[in-house]
C-alpha positions in Angstrom: 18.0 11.4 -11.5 16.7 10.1 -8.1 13.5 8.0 -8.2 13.2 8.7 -4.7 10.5 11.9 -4.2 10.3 11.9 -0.4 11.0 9.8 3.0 7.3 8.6 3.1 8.2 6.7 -0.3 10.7 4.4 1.3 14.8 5.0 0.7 15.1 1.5 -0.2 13.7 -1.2 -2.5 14.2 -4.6 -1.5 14.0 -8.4 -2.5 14.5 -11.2 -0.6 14.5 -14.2 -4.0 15.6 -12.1 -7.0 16.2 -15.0 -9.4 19.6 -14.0 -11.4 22.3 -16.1 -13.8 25.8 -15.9 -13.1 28.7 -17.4 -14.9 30.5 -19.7 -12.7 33.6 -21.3 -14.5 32.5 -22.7 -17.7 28.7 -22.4 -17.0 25.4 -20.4 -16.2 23.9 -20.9 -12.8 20.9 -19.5 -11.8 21.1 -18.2 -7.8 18.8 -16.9 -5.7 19.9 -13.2 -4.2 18.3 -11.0 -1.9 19.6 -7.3 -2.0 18.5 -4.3 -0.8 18.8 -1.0 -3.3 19.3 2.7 -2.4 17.2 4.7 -4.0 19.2 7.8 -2.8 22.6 6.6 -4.0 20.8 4.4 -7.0 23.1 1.5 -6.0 22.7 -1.9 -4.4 23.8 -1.2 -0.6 23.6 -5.1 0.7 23.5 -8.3 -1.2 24.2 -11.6 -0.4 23.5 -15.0 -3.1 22.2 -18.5 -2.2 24.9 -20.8 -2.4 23.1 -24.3 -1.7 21.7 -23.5 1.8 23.5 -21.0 2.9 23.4 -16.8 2.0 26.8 -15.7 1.3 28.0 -12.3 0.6 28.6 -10.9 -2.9 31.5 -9.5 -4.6 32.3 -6.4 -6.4 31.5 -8.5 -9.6 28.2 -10.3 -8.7 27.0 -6.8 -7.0 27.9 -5.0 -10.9 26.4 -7.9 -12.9 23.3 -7.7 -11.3 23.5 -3.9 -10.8 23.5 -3.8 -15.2 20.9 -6.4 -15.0 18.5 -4.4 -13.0 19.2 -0.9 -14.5 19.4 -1.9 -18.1 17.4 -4.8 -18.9 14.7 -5.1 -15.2 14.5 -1.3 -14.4 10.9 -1.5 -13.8 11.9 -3.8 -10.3 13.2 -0.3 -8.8 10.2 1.3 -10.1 7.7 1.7 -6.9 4.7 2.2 -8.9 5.2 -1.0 -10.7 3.3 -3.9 -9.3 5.8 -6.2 -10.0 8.6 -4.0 -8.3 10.6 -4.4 -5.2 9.2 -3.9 -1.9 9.7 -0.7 -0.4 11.4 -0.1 2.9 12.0 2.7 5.2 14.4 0.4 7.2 17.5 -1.7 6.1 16.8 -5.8 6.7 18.2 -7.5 9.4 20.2 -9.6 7.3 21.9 -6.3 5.3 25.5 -5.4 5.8 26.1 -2.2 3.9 29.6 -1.1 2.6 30.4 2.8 2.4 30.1 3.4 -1.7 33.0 3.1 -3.8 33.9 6.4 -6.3 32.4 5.1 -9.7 30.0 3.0 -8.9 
């Protein structure tokens, strides 16, 4: 089921500091990631994670660990009526690179 009711809602939701622990190694380290979801496709079309001071692209496994974190534990960030959501947008970011989607995700 598609959240997304019509164009004038905004095809995307965006954030530009979602807060987010990964496993790196032997520990937990909390990054900050900006990502941009499709509500069309209900997948994260661009993300990139802070890596000291600069934004660095993710990989297939950061992109599904926090793809599970926002469907099954955050959903109501991808929830537009939520006031804690995302931010809509009609418009991809500037910073966004978006890969064609992969069969099974």
């Amino acid at each position: 089921m598609s959240l997304i009711q019509d164009a004038a809602d905004g095809r995307y939701m965006v954030d530009e500091a979602w807060g987010h622990i990964f496993s790196e190694g032997r520990r937990e380290v909390e990054r900050d990631v900006r990502l941009v979801w499709d509500r069309a496709e209900e997948r994260i079309a661009a993300m990139e994670i802070r890596r000291g001071h600069k934004w660095q692209e993710a990989d297939r496994a950061e992109i599904e660990d926090v793809t599970d974190s926002l469907v099954n534990a955050n959903p109501w960030a991808l929830d537009p009526e939520h006031e804690d959501a995302m931010e809509r947008a009609d418009e991809l970011p500037d910073w966004a690179v978006v890969e064609a989607p992969s069969p099974g995700l």
